[in-house]
C-alpha positions, 0 to 999 in steps of 0.5 A, spaced: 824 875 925 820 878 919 813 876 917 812 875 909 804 876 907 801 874 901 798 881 899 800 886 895 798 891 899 805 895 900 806 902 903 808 907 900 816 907 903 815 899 900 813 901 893 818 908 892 824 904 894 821 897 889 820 902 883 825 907 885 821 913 884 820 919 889 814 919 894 812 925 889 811 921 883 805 917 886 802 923 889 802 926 881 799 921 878 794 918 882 789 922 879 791 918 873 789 912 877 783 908 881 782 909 887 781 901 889 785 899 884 792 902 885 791 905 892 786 905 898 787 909 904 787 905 911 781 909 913 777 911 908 773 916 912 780 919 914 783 923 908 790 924 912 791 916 913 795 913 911 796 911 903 796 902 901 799 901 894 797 895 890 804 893 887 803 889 882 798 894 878 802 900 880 808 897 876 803 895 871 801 903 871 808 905 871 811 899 865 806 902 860 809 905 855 806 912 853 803 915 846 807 922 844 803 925 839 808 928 834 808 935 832 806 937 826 810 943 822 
């Protein structure tokens, strides 16, 4: 019997699998997110824990569409 939460805290295989990107992609670009936000590890004290993904505004971060600049000749 599987539990169902209401959070949208997920684990980083849960997120990887649901968007279908690679666990790498998140660790590049989570420079480019807040920490609190997208992400928070589950003991803040330890920088080896565990990683939590906030689902909803890791796809939000994902879905947004990015501003190429055109090169000028």
């Amino acid at each position: 019997m599987s539990t169902i939460t209401a959070s949208p805290w997920r684990t980083t295989t849960e997120v990887t699998e649901y968007l279908k990107v690679a666990r790498r992609t998140l660790n590049r670009n989570m420079d480019r997110m807040s920490y609190g936000v997208h992400y928070f590890r589950k003991d803040p004290g330890n920088k080896n824990s565990k990683i939590v993904w906030h689902l909803t505004n890791v796809e939000k971060f994902f879905r947004t569409p990015v501003a190429y600049k055109k090169k000028t000749v």
